[in-house]
C-alpha positions as CSV (number, residue, x, y, z in Angstrom):
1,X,-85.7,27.8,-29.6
2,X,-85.2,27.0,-33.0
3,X,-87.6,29.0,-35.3
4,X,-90.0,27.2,-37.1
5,X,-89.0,28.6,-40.4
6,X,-85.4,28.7,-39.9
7,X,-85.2,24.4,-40.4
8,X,-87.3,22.3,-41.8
9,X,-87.1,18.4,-42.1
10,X,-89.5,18.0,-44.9
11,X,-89.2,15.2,-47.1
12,X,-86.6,13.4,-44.5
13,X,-88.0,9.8,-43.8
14,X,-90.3,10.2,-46.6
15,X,-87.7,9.3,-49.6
16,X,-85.8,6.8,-48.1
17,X,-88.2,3.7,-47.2
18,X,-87.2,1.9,-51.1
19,X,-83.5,3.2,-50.7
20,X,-83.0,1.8,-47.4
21,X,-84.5,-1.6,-48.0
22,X,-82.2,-1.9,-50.9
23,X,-79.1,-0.9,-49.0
24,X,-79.9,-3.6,-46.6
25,X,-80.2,-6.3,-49.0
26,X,-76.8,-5.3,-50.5
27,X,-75.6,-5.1,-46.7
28,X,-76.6,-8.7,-46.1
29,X,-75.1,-9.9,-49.6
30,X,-71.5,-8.3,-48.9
31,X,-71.6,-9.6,-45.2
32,X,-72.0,-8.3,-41.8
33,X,-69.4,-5.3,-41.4
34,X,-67.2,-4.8,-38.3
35,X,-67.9,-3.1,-35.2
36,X,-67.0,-0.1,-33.4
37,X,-67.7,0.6,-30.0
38,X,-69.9,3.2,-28.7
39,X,-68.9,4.9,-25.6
40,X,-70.2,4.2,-22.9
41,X,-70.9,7.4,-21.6
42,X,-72.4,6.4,-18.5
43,X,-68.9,6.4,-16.7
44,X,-67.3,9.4,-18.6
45,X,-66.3,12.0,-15.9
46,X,-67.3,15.8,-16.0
47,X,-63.7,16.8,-16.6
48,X,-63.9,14.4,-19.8
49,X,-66.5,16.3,-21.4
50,X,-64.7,20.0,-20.4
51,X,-61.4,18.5,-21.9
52,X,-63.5,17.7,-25.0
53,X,-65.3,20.8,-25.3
54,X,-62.4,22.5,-25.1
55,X,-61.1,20.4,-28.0
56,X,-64.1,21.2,-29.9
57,X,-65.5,24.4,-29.3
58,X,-65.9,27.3,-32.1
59,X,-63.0,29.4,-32.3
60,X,-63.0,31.1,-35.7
61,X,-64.0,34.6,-35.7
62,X,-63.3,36.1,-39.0
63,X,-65.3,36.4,-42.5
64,X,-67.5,33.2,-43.3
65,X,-65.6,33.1,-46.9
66,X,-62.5,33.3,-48.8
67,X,-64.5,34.1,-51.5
68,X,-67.8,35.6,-51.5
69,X,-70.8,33.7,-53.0
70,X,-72.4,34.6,-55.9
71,X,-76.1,35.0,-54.8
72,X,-77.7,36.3,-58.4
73,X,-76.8,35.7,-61.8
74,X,-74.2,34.6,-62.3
75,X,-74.1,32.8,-59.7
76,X,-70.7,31.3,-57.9
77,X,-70.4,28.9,-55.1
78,X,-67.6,31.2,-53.6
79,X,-65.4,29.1,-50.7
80,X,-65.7,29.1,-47.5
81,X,-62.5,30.4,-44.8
82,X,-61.5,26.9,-43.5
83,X,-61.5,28.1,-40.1
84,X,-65.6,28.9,-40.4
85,X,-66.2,25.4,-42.1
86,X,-64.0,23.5,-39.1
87,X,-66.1,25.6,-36.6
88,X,-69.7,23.7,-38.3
89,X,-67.6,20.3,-38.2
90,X,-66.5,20.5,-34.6
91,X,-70.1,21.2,-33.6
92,X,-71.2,17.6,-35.4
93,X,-68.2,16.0,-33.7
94,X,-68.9,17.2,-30.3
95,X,-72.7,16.8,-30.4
96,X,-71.6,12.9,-31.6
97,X,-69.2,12.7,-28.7
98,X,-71.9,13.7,-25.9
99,X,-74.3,11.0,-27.1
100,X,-71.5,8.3,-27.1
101,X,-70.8,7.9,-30.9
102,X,-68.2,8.0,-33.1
103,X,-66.4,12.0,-33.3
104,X,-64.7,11.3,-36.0
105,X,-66.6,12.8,-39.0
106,X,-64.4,14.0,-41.8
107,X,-65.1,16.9,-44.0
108,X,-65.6,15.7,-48.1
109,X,-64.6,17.7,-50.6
110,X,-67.3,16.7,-53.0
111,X,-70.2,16.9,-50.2
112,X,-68.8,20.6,-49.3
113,X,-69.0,21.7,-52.9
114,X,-72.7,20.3,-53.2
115,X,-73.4,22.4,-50.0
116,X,-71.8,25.4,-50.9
117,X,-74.2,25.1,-54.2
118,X,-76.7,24.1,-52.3
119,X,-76.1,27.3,-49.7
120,X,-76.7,29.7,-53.2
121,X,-79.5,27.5,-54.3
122,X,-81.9,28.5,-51.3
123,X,-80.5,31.9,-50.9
124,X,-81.3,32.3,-54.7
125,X,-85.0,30.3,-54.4
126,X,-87.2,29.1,-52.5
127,X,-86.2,27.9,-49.0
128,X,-87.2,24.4,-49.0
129,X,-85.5,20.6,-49.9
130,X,-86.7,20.9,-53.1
131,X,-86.4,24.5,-54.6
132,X,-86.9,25.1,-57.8
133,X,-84.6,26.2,-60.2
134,X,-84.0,29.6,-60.5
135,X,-84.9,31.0,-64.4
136,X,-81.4,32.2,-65.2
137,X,-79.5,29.5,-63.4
138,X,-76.8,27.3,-65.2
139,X,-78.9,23.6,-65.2
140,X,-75.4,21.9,-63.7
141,X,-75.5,24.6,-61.1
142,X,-78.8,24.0,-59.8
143,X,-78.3,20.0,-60.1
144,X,-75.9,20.3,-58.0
145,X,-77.2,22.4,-55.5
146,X,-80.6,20.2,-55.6
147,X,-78.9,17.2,-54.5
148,X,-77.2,18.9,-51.8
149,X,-80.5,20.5,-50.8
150,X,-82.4,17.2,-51.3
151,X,-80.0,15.4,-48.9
152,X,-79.4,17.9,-45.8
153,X,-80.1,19.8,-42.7
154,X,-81.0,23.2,-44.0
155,X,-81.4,26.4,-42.0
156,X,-81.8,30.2,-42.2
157,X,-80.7,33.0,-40.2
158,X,-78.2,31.4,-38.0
159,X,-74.8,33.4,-38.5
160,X,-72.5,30.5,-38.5
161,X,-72.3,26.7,-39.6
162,X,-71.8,25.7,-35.7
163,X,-74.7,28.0,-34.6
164,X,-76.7,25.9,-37.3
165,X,-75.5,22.6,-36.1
166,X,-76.3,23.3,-32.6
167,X,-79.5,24.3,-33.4
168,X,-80.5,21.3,-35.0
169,X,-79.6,19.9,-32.0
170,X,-81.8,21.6,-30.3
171,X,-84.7,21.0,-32.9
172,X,-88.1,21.4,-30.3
173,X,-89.8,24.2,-32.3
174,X,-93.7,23.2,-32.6
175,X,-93.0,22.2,-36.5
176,X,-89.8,20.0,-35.4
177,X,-90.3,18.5,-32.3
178,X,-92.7,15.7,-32.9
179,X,-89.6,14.0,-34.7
180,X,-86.3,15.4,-34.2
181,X,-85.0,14.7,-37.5
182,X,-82.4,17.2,-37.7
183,X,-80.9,15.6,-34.6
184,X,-81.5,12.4,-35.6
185,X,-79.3,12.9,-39.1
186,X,-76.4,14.2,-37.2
187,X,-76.7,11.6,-34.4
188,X,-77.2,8.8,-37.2
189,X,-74.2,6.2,-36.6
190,X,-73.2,5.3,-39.6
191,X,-72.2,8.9,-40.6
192,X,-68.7,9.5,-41.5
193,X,-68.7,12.1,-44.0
194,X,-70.1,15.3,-44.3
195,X,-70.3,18.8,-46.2
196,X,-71.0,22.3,-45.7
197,X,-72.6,25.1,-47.3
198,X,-73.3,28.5,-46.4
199,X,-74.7,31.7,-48.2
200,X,-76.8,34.7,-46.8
201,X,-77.9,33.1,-43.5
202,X,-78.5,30.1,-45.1
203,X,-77.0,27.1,-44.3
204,X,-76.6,23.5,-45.8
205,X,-75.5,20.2,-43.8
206,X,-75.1,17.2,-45.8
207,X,-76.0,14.4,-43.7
208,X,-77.3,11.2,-45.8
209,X,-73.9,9.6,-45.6
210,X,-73.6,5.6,-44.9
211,X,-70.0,5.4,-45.3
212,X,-69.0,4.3,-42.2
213,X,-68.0,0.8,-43.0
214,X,-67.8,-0.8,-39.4
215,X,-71.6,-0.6,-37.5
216,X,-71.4,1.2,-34.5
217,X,-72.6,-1.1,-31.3
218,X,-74.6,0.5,-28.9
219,X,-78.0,0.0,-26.8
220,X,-79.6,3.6,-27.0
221,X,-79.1,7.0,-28.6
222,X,-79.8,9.5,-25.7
223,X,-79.9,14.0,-25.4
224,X,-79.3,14.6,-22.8
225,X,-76.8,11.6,-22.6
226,X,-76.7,9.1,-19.9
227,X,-74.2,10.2,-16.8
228,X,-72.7,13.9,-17.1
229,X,-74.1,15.8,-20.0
230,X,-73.2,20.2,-20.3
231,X,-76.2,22.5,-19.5
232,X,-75.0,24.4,-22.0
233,X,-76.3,22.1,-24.7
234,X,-79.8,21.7,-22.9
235,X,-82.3,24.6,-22.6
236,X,-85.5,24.3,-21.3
237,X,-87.4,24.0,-24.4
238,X,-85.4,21.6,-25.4
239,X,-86.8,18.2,-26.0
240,X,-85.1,15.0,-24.4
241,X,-84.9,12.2,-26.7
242,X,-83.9,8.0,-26.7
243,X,-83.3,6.2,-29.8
244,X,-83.1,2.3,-29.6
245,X,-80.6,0.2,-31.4
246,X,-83.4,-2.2,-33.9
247,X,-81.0,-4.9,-33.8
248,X,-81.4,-5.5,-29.9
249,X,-84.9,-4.6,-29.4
250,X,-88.4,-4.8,-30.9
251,X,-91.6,-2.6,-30.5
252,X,-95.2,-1.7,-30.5
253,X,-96.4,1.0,-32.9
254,X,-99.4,2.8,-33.3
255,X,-100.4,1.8,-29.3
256,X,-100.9,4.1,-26.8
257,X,-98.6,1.3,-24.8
258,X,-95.2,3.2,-24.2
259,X,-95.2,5.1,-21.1
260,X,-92.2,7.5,-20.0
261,X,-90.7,9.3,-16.5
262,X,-88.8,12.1,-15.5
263,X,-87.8,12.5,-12.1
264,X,-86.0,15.0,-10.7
265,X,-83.8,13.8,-7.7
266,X,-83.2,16.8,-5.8
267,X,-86.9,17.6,-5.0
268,X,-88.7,14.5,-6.1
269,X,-90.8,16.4,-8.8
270,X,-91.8,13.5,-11.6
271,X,-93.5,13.8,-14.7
272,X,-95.1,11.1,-17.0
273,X,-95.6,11.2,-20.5
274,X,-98.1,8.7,-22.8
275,X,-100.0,9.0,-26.1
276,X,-102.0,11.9,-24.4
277,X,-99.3,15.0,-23.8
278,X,-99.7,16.6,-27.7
279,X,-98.9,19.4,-26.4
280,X,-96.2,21.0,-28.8
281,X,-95.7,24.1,-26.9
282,X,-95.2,22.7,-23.9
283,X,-95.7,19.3,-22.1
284,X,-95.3,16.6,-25.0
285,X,-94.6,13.0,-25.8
286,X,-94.2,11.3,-29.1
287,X,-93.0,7.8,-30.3
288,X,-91.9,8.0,-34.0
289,X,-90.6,5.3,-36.3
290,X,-90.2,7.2,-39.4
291,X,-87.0,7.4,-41.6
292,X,-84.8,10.1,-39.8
293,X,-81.4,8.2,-39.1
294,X,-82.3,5.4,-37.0
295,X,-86.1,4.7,-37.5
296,X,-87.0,5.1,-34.0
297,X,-87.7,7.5,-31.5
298,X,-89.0,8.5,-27.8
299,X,-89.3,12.2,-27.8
300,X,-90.6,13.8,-24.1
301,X,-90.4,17.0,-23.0
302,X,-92.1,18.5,-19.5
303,X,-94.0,22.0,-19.2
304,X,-91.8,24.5,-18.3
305,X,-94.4,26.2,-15.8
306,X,-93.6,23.0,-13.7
307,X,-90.0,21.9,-14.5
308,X,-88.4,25.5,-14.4
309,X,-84.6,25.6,-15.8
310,X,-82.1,23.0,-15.9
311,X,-79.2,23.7,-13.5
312,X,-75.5,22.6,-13.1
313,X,-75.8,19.7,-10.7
314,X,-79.3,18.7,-11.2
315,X,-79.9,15.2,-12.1
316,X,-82.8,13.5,-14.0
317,X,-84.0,9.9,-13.5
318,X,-85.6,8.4,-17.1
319,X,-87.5,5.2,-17.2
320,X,-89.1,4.1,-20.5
321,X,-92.0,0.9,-20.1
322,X,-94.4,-0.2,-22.4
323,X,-94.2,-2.5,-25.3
324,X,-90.3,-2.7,-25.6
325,X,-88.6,-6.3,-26.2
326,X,-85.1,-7.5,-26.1
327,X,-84.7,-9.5,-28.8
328,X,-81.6,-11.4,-27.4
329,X,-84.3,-12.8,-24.6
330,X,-88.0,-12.3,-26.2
331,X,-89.1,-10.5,-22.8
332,X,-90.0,-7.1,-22.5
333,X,-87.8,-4.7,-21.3
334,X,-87.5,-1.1,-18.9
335,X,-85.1,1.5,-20.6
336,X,-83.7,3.1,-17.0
337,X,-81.0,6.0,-16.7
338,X,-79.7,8.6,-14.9
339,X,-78.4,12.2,-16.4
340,X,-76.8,14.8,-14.2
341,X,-76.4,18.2,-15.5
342,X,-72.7,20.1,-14.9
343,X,-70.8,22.9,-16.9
344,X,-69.0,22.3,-20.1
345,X,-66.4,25.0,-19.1
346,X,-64.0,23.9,-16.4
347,X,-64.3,26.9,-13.9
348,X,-60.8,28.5,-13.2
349,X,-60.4,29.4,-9.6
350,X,-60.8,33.2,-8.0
351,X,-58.2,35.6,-7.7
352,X,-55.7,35.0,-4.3
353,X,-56.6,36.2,-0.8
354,X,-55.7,39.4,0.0
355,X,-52.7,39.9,2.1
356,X,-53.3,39.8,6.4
357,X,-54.5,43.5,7.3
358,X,-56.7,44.5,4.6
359,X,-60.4,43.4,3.6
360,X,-61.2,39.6,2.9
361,X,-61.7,38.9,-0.5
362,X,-65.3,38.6,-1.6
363,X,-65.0,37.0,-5.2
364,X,-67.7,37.3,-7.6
365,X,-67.5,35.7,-11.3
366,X,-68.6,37.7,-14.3
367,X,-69.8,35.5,-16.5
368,X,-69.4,35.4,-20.5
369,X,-71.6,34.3,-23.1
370,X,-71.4,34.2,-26.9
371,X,-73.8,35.2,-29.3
372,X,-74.2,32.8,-31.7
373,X,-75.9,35.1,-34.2
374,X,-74.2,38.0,-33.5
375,X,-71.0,36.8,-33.2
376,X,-70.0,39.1,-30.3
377,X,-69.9,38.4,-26.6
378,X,-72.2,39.4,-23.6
379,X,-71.1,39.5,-19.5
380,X,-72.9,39.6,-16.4
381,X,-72.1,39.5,-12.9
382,X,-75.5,38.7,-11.9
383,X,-76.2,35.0,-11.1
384,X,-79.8,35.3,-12.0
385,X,-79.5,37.0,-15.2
386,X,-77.2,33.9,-16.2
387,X,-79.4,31.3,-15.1
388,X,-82.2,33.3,-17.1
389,X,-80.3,33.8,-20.2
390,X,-79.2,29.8,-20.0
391,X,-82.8,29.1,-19.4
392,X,-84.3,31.0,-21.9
393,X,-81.6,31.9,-24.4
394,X,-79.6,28.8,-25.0
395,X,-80.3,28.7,-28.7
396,X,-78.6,32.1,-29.1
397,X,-76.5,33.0,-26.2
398,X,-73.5,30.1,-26.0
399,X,-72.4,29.9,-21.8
400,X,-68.9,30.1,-21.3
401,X,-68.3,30.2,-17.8
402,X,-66.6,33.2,-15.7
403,X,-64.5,35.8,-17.9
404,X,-62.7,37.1,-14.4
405,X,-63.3,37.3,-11.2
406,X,-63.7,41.1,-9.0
407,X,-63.3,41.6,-5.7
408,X,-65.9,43.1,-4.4
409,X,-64.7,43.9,-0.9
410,X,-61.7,45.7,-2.6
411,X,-61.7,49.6,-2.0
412,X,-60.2,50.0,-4.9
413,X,-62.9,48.7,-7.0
414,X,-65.5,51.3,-6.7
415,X,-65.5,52.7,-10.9
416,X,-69.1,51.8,-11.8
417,X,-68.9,49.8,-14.8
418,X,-71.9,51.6,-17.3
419,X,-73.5,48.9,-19.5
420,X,-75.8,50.3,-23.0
421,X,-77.8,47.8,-24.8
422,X,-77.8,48.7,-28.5
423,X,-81.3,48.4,-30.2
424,X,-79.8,47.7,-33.7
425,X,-77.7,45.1,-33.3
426,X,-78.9,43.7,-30.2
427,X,-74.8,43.6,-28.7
428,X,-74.1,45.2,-25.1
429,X,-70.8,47.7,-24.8
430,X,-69.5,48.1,-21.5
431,X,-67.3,51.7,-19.8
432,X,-65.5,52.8,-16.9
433,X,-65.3,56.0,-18.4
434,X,-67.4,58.6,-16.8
435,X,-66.6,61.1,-20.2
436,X,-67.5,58.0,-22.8
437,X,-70.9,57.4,-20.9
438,X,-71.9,60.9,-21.4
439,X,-70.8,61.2,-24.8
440,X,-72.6,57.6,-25.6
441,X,-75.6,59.0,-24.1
442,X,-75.6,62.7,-25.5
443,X,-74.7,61.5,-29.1
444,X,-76.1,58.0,-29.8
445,X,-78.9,58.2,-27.4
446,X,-81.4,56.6,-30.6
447,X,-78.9,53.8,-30.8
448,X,-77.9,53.1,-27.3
449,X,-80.0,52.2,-24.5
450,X,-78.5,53.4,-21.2
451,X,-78.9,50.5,-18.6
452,X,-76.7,52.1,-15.4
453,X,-73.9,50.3,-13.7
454,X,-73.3,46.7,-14.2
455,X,-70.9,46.4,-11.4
456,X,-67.6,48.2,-10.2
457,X,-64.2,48.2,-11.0
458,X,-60.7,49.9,-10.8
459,X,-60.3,52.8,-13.2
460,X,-56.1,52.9,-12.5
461,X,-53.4,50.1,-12.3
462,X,-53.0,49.6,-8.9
463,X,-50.5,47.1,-7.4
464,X,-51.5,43.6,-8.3
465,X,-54.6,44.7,-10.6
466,X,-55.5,42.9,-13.7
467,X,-56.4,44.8,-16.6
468,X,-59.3,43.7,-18.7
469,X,-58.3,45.0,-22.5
470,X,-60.7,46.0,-25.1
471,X,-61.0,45.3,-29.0
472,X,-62.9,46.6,-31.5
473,X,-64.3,44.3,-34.2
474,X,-64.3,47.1,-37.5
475,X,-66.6,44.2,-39.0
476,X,-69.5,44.2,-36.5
477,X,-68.8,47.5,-35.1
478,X,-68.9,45.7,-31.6
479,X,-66.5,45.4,-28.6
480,X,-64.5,42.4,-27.2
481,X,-63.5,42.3,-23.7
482,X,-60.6,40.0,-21.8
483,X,-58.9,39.5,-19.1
484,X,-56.8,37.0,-20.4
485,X,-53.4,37.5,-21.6
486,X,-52.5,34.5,-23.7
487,X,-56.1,35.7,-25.0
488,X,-55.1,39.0,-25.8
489,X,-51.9,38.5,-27.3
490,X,-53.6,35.2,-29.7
491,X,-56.3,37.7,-30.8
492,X,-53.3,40.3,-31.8
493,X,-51.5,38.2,-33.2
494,X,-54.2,36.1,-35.2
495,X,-57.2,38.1,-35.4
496,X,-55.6,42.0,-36.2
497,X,-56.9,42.5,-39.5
498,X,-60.4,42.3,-37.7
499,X,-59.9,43.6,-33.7
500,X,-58.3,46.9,-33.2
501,X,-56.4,46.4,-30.2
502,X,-57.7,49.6,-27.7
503,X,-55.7,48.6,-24.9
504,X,-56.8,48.1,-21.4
505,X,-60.2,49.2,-20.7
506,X,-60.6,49.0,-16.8
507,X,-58.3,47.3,-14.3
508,X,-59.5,44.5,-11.6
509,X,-58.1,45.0,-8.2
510,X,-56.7,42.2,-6.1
């Protein structure tokens, strides 16, 4: 979930009802502009969205900056490592490509220095659109932060621009979800052009951009999208959300008229939402027509003591009635879709059958997942502690599919893998090492919480076995594990100033 006082949407629909009304005038002087196609993402396959995802996911691991910020007098905007800055721009582009809009956003140069001001301003003020200005801050400093500020997503405490972005994605905290508008901005069509700042946890997405010159054609604005749509991207806090195009239809307000379902197709379980489900921690429905992108919204979300967690393959009917028109006919109109959840990670396949003779092969995935926060990964073998972190922990922990594969039938495999959970940092670090468990436990019992074997592995390199090597981040004081090669040798060969390379930390039998 996204913490009430990590983002905050203000003054967003609130400043522009005088600004937009002029920019339509001018839009109707100049002309209509041209259109671009919205896809229609009702036909998109699931490898589409893995290719894209793929494409698009965060990659950078190094420092935020090239140059630190100056938090305190006197203050500097610092710059951020391109890398980090592409990372918060592929999570806008992606997020745009699952609802069917343009993924094309471009990075400004003036919009990313406003942000990076704007970044210093709040870690230097008060958190909020409209800080004030810090006594012994330069006047053109704090201008320009201000209008960065005044003009963006904002969060704190997420430990990189993508974490932020996907998080305002998210956006179903009790003091968010009755609107969306963080969603809303970055799901806005006509945005082209964007800018980011970021400064001691706090983070700055510019997002009141109309540049777009051709208007994007489409009949609704859905999360979870219409047809395939990643689990990943969809906890079960998470609010679902339709946005219709005002040039095709018409509707009631203040009317307790609009009446929405969710049906689940594998057990028939439906849930409807009207005027009456205020619930904001848990079962909760909303129309709202305020300023935030596109001024209108359907925002629904079911209890999760009834719906449970959304799983790879499960598939949601949506039907919104009540007070909707098509203006192209004058009669009212049923919004109707169907969204089936799948993975975002295209699953590789498990290791070859065992040779005639000896034990079948009894593959078992061990799953990865990144830390958003942290920056450092986490793996699990068991299936339910995945579904429960994806259930419950999607706004931290990213889901990246299986890591490796281990035969658990092999005799080979029987080195208990030890797992410690480390209170300060909240990071796991994994050992086959019988000598390194008792040393962990004996000297850094205070930090290290001992939580037994995870699973078993091969402590040697027996013929055919995989070894799984081991990094050591010197920033985060954490450890990275792969089994990947062409992993290994890109994190050597890119990354070396950050990992120490510690070799092969425990060896998979076939």
């Amino acid at each position: 979930m996204v913490p009430s006082d990590r983002i905050r949407s203000d003054r967003h629909g609130r400043v522009l009802g005088a600004f937009l009304a002029f920019a339509l005038t001018c839009a109707l002087l100049v002309g209509l502009p041209a259109t671009a196609l919205g896809l229609d993402t009702a036909s998109r396959s699931a490898a589409q969205i893995q290719t894209r995802w793929s494409q698009l996911k965060p990659a950078y691991s190094g420092s935020p900056f090239t140059i630190a910020p100056g938090t305190t007098a006197p203050y500097s905007a610092g710059m951020l490592a391109p890398g980090f800055l592409q990372d918060g721009l592929k999570a806008i582009n992606y997020a745009r490509f699952l609802a069917g809009l343009p993924d094309d956003v471009v990075l400004d140069s003036g919009y990313v220095d406003g942000a990076q001001h704007g970044a210093v301003l709040l870690a230097a003020s008060t958190f909020s659109h409209t800080p004030p200005k810090p006594a012994d801050m330069d006047q053109a400093f704090f201008d320009l932060g201000y209008a960065a500020t005044s003009r963006s997503n904002i969060g704190w405490g997420y430990g990189t621009l993508s974490a932020f972005n996907f998080g305002c994605m998210d956006d179903s905290d009790s003091t968010n979800i009755d609107r969306l508008g963080h969603r809303r901005w970055l799901l806005d069509p006509p945005l082209l052009k964007t800018g980011m700042g970021f400064a001691s946890s706090r983070s700055d997405t510019f997002v009141f951009d109309w540049s777009r010159t051709a208007a994007v054609d489409y009949d609704s604005i859905k999360w979870p999208s219409e047809g395939y749509f990643p689990v990943e991207m969809f906890a079960t806090q998470t609010a679902w959300s339709v946005t219709l195009d005002p040039a095709k239809y018409s509707w009631m307000t203040g009317t307790p008229g609009h009446t929405v379902t969710l049906r689940r197709v594998a057990d028939g379980r439906t849930w409807t939402f009207t005027s009456a489900d205020t619930d904001k921690g848990g079962k909760y429905f909303n129309f709202e027509t305020s300023g935030y992108g596109v001024a209108d919204c359907f925002v629904f979300r079911p209890d999760a003591a009834t719906l449970g967690s959304y799983k790879s393959g499960d598939a949601f009917d949506v039907t919104i009635s009540g007070g909707i028109t098509r203006k192209s006919t004058g009669q009212p109109a049923t919004i109707s879709y169907r969204t089936t959840f799948m993975s975002q990670v295209a699953q590789s396949g498990p290791p070859p059958v065992t040779p005639p003779g000896t034990p079948p092969a009894v593959p078992k995935p061990v799953y990865r997942f990144y830390n958003v926060r942290a920056g450092v990964h986490f793996y699990t073998i068991s299936e339910a502690e995945k579904a429960n972190v994806i259930a419950t922990l999607g706004a931290v922990y990213r889901y990246e599919g299986p890591s490796y594969w281990v035969n658990t039938a092999s005799p080979y495999n029987n080195t208990p893998l030890y797992r410690f959970y480390n209170r300060r940092t909240g990071t796991h670090f994994y050992t086959a090492s019988a000598t390194e468990r008792a040393n962990v436990i004996a000297t850094l019992g205070a930090v290290y919480n001992y939580e037994g074997p995870a699973y078993s592995v091969c402590a040697g390199a027996v013929a055919g076995a995989t070894p799984v090597y081991r990094f050591y981040n010197r920033l985060t004081g954490t450890h990275f594990y792969t089994a990947s090669e062409e992993e290994r040798a890109n994190v050597t060969a890119t990354l070396g100033a950050v990992y120490n390379f510690e070799g092969p930390a425990f060896y998979l039998a076939p």
